[in-house]
MISEPA-78365 format. One record per residue (C-alpha): residue number from 1; residue in one letter; x, y, z. Coordinates in nm, 2 decimals. Layout:
# residues N
NUM|a|X|Y|Z
...
//
This chain:
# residues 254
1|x|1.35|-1.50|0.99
2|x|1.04|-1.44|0.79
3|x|0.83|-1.14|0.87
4|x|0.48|-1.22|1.04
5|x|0.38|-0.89|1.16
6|x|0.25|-0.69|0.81
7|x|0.08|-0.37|0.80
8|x|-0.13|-0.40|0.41
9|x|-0.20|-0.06|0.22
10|x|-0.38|-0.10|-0.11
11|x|-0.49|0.15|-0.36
12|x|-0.85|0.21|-0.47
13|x|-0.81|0.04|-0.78
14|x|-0.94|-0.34|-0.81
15|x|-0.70|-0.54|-0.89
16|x|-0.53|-0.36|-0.53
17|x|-0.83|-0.46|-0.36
18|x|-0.84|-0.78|-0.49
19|x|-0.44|-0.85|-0.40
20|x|-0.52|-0.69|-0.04
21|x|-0.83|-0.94|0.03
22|x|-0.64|-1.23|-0.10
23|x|-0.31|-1.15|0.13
24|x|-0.45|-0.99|0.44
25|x|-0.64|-1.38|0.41
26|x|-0.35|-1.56|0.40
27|x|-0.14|-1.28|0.66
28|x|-0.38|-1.13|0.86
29|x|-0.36|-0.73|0.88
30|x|-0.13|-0.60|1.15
31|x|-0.22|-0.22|1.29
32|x|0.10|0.02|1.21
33|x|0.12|0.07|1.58
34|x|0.26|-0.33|1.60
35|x|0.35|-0.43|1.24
36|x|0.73|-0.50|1.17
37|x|0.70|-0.37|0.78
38|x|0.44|-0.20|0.56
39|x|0.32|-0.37|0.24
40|x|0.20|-0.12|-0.04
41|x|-0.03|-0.26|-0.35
42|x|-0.06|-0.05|-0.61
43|x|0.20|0.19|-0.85
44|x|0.42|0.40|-0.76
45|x|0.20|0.76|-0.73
46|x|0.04|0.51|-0.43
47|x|0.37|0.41|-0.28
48|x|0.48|0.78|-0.22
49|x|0.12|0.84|-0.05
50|x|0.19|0.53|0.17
51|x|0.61|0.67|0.25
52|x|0.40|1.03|0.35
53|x|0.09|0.84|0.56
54|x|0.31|0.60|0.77
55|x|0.67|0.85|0.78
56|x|0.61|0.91|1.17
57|x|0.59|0.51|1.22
58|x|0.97|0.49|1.03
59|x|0.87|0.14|0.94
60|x|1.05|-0.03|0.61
61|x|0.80|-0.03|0.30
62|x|0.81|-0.32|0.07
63|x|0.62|-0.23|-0.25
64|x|0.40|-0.48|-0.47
65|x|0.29|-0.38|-0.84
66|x|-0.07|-0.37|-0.88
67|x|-0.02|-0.04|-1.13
68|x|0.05|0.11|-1.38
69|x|0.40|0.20|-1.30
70|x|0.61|0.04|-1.07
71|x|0.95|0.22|-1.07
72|x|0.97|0.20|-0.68
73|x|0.77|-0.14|-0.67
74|x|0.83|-0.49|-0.65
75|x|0.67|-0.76|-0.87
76|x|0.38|-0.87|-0.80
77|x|0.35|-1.22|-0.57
78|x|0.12|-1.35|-0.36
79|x|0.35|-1.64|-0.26
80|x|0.64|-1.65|-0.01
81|x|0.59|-1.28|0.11
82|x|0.71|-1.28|0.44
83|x|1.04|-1.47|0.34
84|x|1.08|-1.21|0.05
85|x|1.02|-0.89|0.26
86|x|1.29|-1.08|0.56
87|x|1.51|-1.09|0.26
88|x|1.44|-0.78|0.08
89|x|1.74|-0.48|0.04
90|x|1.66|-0.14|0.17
91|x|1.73|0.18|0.07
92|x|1.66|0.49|0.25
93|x|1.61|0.80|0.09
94|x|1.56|1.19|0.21
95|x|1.24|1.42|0.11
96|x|1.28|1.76|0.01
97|x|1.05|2.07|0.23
98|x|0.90|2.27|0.00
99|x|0.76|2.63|0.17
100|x|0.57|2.78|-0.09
101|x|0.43|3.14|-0.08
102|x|0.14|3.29|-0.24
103|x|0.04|3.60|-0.36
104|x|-0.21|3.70|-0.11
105|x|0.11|3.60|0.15
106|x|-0.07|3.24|0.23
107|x|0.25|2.98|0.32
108|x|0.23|2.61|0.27
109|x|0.51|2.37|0.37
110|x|0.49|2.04|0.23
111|x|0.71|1.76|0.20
112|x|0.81|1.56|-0.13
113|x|0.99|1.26|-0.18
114|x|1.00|1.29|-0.59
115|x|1.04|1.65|-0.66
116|x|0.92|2.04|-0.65
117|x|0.79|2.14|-0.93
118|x|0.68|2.44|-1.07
119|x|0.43|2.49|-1.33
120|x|0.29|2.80|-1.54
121|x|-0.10|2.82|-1.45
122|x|-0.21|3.03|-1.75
123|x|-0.20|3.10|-2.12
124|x|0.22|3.24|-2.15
125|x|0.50|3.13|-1.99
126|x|0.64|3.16|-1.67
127|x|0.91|3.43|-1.58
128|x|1.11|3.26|-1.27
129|x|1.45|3.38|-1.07
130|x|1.64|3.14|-0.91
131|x|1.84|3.18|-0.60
132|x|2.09|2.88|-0.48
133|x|2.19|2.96|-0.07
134|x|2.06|3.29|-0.11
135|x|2.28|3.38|-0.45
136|x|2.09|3.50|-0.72
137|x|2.22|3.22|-1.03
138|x|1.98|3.33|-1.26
139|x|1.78|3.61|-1.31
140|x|1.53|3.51|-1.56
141|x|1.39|3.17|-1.65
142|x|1.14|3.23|-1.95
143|x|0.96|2.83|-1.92
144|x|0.68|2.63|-1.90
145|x|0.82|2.54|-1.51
146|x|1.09|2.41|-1.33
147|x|1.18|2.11|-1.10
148|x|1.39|2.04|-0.80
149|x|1.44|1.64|-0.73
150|x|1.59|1.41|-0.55
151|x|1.79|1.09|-0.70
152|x|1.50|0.87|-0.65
153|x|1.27|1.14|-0.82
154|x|1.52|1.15|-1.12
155|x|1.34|0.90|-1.30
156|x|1.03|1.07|-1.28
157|x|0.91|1.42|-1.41
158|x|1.27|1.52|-1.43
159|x|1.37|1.22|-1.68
160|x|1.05|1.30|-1.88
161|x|1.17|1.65|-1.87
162|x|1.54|1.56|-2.00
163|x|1.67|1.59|-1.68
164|x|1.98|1.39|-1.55
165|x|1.92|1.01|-1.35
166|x|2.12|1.06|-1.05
167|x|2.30|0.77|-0.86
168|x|2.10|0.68|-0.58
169|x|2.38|0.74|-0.32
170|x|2.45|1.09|-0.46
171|x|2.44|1.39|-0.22
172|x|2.26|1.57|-0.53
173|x|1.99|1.71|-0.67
174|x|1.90|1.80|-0.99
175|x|1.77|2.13|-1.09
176|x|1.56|2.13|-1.44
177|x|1.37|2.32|-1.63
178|x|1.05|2.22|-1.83
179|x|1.02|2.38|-2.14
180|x|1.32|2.61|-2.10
181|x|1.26|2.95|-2.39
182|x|1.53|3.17|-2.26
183|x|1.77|3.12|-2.20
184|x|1.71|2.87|-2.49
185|x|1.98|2.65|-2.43
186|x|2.00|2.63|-2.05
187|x|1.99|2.28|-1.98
188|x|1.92|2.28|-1.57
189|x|2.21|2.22|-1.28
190|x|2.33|1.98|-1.06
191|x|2.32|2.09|-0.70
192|x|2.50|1.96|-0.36
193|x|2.23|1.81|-0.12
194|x|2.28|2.08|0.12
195|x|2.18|2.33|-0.13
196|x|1.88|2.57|-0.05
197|x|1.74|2.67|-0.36
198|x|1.46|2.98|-0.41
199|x|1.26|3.04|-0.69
200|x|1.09|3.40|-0.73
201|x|0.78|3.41|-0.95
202|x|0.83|3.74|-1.16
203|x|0.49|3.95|-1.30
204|x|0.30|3.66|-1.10
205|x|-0.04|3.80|-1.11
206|x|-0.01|3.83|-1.52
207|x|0.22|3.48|-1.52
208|x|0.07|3.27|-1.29
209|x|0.26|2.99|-1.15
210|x|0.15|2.64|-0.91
211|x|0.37|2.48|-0.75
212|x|0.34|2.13|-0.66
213|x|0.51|1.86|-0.40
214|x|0.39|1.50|-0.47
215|x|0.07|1.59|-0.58
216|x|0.03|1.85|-0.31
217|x|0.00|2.18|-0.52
218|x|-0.05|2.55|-0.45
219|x|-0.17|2.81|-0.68
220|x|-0.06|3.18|-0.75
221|x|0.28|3.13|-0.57
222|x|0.49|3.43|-0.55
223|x|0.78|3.30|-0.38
224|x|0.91|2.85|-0.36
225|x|1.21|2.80|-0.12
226|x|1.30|2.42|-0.16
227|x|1.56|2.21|0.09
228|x|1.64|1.86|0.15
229|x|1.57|1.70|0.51
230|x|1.83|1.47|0.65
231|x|1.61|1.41|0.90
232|x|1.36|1.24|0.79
233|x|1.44|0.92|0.65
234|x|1.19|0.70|0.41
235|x|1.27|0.30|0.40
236|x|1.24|0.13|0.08
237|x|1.26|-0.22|0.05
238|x|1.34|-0.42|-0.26
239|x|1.39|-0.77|-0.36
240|x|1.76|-0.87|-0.38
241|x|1.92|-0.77|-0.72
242|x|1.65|-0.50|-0.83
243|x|1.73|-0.20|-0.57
244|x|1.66|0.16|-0.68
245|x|2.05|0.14|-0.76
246|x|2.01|-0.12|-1.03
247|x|1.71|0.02|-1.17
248|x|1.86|0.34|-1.20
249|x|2.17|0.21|-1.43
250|x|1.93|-0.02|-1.60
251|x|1.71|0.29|-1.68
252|x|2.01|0.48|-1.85
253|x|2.11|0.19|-2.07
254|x|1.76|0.05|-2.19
//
């Protein structure tokens, strides 16, 4: 049955507005609190905003282009939509909590749907430890940063960063580092979902280091502990034949 109930989201930028005049005129615009799915116009740095805004309504969101990128969007149509969501495939994927201390001992807990990233602030390079489950792995990561993401963020920062594409089905995460110096050849790890992994910021007031979770980022972090949440669940829907599964193998052979 096609969908009637529609809850629009559109990014700031015009050709969004323009798409959200022109369908909440043809749908209507349903309030989260009754709407069946959520429709999300723009790229994709707007459809993770939208998963994070409406997570506590766990409705489905079915993504339209109006962006630059569009990894985790649809194409662009103004005709047919309810029949197309009603039809559409979903996938449901699992953030990672990032708990990120700083030096004056300020903690911020964030959630990310992408990755965890860390990033040098300043003029040399970072010195990091990582801990996996409370296991020191590696003592000293000389970089420009390092990431922590999930399969659907493995297209993202971590691919630009020469990180793996993980299956979307995988109970993995990718570990990566950006800009590795020393050790010169270390080339990142693949960790089991249930994984808790810790990075320590060594000689952070002379290294500083941000850390960042979708765009939420900290500065002077002294200390990033980083986990996947089961329980949270994000729903994305995509037109039949172009799920995150099939973009993901079409992305390694392109």
């Amino acid at each position: 049955m096609p969908i009637s109930n529609i809850a629009f989201r559109a990014s700031s930028a015009p050709i969004a507005q323009a798409a959200l005049a022109d369908l909440t005129a043809r749908h209507g615009q349903t309030p989260l609190g009754r709407a069946q799915v959520v429709v999300a116009l723009g790229g994709d740095g707007f459809m993770l905003q939208t998963l994070h805004d409406t997570q506590s309504a766990g409705l489905p969101v079915y993504g339209m282009n109006c962006g630059t990128v569009g990894f985790l969007m649809n194409a662009y149509d103004a005709e047919g939509l309810p029949e197309r969501v009603a039809q559409a495939e979903e996938t449901v994927i699992n953030p990672l909590h990032m708990r990120a201390t700083t030096v004056a001992g300020r903690v911020v807990e964030a959630l990310a749907i992408n990755e965890v990233s860390l990033l040098r602030a300043g003029p040399q390079a970072a010195k990091l430890a990582i801990h996996v489950d409370d296991k020191l792995r590696l003592a000293e990561l000389v970089c420009d940063g390092a990431l922590l993401c999930t399969p659907a963020g493995s297209t993202a920062y971590n691919y630009s960063a020469h990180g793996p594409i993980l299956p979307i089905g995988s109970d993995v995460l990718a570990l990566t580092a950006v800009a590795a110096f020393r050790p010169r050849r270390w080339r990142g790890a693949l960790l089991p979902k249930t994984a808790v992994v810790r990075f320590g910021v060594l000689d952070a007031e002379k290294r500083p280091v941000m850390a960042d979770a979708d765009g939420r980022s900290v500065r002077d972090v002294v200390s990033v502990e980083i986990r996947s949440v089961p329980s949270i669940c994000h729903r994305i829907l995509f037109d039949p034949g172009h799920g995150l599964e099939e973009r993901l193998l079409v992305e390694q052979f392109a």
